[in-house]
Every structure is written in structure tokens, then in C-alpha cells.
C-alpha positions as CSV (number, residue, x, y, z in Angstrom):
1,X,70.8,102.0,85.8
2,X,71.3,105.5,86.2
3,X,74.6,107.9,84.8
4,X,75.7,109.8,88.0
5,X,77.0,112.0,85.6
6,X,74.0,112.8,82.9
7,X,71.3,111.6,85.0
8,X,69.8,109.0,82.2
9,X,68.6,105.4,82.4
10,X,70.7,102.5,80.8
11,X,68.8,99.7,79.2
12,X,71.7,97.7,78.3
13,X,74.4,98.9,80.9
14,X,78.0,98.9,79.2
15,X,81.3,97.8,81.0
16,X,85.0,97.9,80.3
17,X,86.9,95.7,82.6
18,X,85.9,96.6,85.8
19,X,84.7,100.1,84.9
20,X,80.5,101.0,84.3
21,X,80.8,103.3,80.7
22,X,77.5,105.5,79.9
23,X,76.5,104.1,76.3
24,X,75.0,108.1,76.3
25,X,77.6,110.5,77.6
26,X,80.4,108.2,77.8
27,X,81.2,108.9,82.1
28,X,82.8,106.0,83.5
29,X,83.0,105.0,87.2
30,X,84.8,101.5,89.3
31,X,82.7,98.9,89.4
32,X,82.9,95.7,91.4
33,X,82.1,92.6,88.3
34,X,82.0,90.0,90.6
35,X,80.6,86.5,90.2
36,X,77.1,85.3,91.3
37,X,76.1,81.9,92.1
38,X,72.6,80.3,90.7
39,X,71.3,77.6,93.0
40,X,68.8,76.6,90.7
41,X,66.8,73.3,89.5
42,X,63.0,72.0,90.1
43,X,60.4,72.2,92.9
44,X,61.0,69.9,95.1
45,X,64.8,69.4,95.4
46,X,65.5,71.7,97.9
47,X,66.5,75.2,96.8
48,X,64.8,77.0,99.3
49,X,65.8,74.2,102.8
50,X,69.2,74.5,101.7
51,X,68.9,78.9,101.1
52,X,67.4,78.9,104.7
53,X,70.7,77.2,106.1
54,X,73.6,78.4,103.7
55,X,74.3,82.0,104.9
56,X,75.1,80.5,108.2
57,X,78.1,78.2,105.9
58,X,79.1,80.8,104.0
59,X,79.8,84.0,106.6
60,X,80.8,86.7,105.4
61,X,82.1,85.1,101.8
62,X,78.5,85.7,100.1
63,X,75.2,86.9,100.1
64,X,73.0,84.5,100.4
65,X,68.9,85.3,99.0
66,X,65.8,83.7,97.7
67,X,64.8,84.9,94.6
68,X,60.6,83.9,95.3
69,X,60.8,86.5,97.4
70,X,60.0,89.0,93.9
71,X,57.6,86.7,92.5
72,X,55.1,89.4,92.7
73,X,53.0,91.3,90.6
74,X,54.3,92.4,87.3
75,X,57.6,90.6,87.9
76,X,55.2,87.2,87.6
77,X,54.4,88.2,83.8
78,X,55.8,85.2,81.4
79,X,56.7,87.8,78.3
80,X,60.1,87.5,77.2
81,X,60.7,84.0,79.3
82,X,60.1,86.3,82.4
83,X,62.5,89.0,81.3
84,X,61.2,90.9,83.6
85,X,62.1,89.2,86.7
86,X,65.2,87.9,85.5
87,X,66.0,91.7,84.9
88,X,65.3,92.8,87.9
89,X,67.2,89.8,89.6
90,X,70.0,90.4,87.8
91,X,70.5,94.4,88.5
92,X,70.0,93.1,92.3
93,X,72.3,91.1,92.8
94,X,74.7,93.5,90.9
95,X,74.2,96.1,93.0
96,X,74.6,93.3,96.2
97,X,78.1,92.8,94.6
98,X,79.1,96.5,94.8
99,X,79.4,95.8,98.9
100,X,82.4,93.0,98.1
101,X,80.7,90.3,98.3
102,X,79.3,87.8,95.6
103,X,75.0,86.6,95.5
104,X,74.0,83.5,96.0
105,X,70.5,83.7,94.0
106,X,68.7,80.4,95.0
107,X,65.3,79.7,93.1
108,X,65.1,77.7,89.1
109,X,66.6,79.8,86.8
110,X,67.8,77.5,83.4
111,X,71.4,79.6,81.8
112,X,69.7,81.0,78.7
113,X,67.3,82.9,80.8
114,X,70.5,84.8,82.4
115,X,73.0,84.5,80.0
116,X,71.0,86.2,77.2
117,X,70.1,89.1,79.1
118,X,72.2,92.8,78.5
119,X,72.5,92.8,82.6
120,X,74.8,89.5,82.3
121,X,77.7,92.2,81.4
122,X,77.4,92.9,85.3
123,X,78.9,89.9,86.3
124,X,82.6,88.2,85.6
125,X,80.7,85.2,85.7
126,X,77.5,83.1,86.4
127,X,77.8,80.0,88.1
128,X,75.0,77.6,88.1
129,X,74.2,74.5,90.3
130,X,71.1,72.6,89.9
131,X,69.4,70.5,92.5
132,X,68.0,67.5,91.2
133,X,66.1,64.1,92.3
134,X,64.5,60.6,91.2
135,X,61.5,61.1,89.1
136,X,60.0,59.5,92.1
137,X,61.0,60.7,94.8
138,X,60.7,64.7,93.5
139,X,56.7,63.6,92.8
140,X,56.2,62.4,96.3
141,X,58.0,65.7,97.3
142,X,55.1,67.7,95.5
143,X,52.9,65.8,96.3
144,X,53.2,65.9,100.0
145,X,53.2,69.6,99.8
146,X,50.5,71.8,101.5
147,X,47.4,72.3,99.2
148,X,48.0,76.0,98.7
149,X,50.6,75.6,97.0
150,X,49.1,73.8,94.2
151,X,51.1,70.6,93.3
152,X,47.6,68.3,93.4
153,X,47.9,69.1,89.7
154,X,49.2,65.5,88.0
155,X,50.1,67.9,84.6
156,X,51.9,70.5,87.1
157,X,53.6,67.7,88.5
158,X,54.2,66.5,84.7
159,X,55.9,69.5,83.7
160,X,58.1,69.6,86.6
161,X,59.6,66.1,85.9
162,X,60.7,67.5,82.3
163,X,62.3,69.9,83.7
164,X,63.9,67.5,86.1
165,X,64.8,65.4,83.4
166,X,65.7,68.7,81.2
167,X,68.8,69.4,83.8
168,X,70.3,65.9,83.2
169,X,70.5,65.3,80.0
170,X,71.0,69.1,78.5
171,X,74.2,70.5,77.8
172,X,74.0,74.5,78.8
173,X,76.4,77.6,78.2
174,X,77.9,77.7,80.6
175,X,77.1,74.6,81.5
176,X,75.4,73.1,84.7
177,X,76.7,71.2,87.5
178,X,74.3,68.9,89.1
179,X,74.1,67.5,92.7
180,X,71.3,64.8,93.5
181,X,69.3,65.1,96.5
182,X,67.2,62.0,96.0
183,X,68.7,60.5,99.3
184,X,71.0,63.5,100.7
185,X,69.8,65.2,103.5
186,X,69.1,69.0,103.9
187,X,72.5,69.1,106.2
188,X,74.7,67.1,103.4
189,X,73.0,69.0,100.5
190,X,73.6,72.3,102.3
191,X,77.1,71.6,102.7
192,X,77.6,70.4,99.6
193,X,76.6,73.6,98.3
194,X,78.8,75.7,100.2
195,X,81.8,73.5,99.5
196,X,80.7,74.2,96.2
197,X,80.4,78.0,96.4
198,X,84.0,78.4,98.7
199,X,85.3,76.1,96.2
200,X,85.0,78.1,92.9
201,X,85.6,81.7,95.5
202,X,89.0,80.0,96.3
203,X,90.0,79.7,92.9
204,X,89.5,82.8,91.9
């Protein structure tokens, strides 16, 4: 982030309150710490369905995106847990803030990867909501996916039911909320998660 005032790059922004403080030459300016909303939890469960239809929900209480769509080039390097793209993610969605409204960053994304990060001072909080199925119905999901996207790998598929069973049974800080889709469907589940959303901006 860059100081209007001296013109340098913060690695680790600083706030106080609701007010961006240069760690260099100490300018401070307003800004909007709102909260942002992780739809996360494994392939297969319906992150990106549910994205496509939640905007439409929501109005003009959120903005709603799909955090795939920077799965690109460097962003895709695994160093640091993918600090990289969580980095970037999370300086997006702080600057989405700034317009009044709160994200709604839909793709996997497990706490620590967030929470750890000096960007997480951007935010008054980090909701999280994972997505989650049957062991066997989310294989039949993957399985039953296009070949290009390359879930005829039985250890990809594997891996992905850890994960799945990694959600339920571990206890995160801040902690995640779960909502089954095994037999929901994308309307229910897309609801669900709006009601969810509305619910926590109501109580604010």
C-alpha cells in the first residue's frame, strides 16, 4: 500500500481504529475496516454455484467475487502456504471495502492462511463459512467433473476428502461455521448463505 503522503510501499499496513497510519512517516488517513466474508471449504461443495447466484441475494449489502479468478501465474506459487495469493486477496478486498460495502471472497481458504497475514489488520473481522458434504457424495462430485479439470486423480480426490474431513472436526481461530450440502440444493445452499451473510451485517 502506498503513503499518499511520502509516496512509500507498506509491507505490513498499520491501523488505528478506523484510521491507515504510515509505519514510515507516520501520515494518517479514514479508512473503511469493514468485515469480509470467506465462503470457503472443498471442491465439490459448491462455492462457486452458490457465488454465481449470491450477488443477486445480497443487492447492494455486499460484493460478491470469486477468488479463482487470480489463480494465475505467480499468484499459483505454494511458498509461504500461498502467501502470495492470499496477500493479494486480502489487499483486494480491502480496497472493495473502501466503497461501503463488505467482500464476499468465495473459493477454499482454511483461517490460518488469512488470519496470520499483516493484511488481516484491514479488516474488523473475517467471517468464514465452509461448505461441506458426505465423503461420498463430494467424490462422485469430482468425479463427474469434466476431464480438464483433473479430478480422475484417486490421490487428488484423496486429499480433498481430508480436507473435507479437516473442516469438521477442527476447531479454527476464529472458528468455522459449517453448512452441509450433501443433499441441499444450489437454491437452498445459496440462500442459506445469504441468510448467513445479512445475518451477521444485521448485527453489526
Amino acid at each position: 500500500m502506498i503513503c499518499v503522503a511520502c509516496g512509500e510501499w507498506a509491507d505490513e499496513p498499520r491501523v488505528d481504529g478506523d484510521v491507515l497510519v504510515c509505519g514510515l512517516c507516520g501520515h494518517r488517513e479514514p479508512f473503511a475496516r469493514l468485515p469480509m466474508f470467506a465462503l470457503t471449504g472443498p471442491s465439490g461443495t459448491g462455492k462457486s454455484t452458490v457465488c454465481r447466484g449470491l450477488g443477486a441475494l445480497l443487492g447492494e449489502r455486499a460484493v460478491v467475487v470469486e477468488q479463482d479468478v487470480l489463480w494465475i501465474g505467480a499468484l499459483r506459487d505454494p511458498e509461504d502456504d500461498f502467501g502470495a495469493f492470499r496477500q493479494t486477496w486480502l489487499r483486494m478486498a480491502a480496497m472493495i471495502n473502501q466503497n461501503g460495502r463488505p467482500t464476499v471472497l468465495c473459493g477454499t481458504v482454511a483461517p490460518p492462511q488469512f488470519e496470520r497475514r499483516p493484511e488481516r489488520v484491514l479488516f474488523s473481522e473475517i467471517h468464514y463459512l465452509a461448505l461441506v458434504a458426505d465423503d461420498d457424495v463430494l467424490a462422485k462430485r469430482l468425479r463427474a467433473r469434466p476431464a480438464w479439470r483433473g479430478w480422475d486423480n484417486e490421490q487428488r480426490i484423496s486429499d480433498m476428502l481430508a480436507f473435507n474431513s479437516w473442516i469438521k472436526t477442527t476447531t479454527t481461530e476464529p472458528p468455522m461455521e459449517l453448512l452441509d450440502t450433501t443433499t441441499a440444493t444450489v437454491g437452498d445452499t445459496t440462500k442459506a448463505v445469504a441468510d448467513w451473510i445479512l445475518g451477521l451485517l444485521k448485527a453489526r
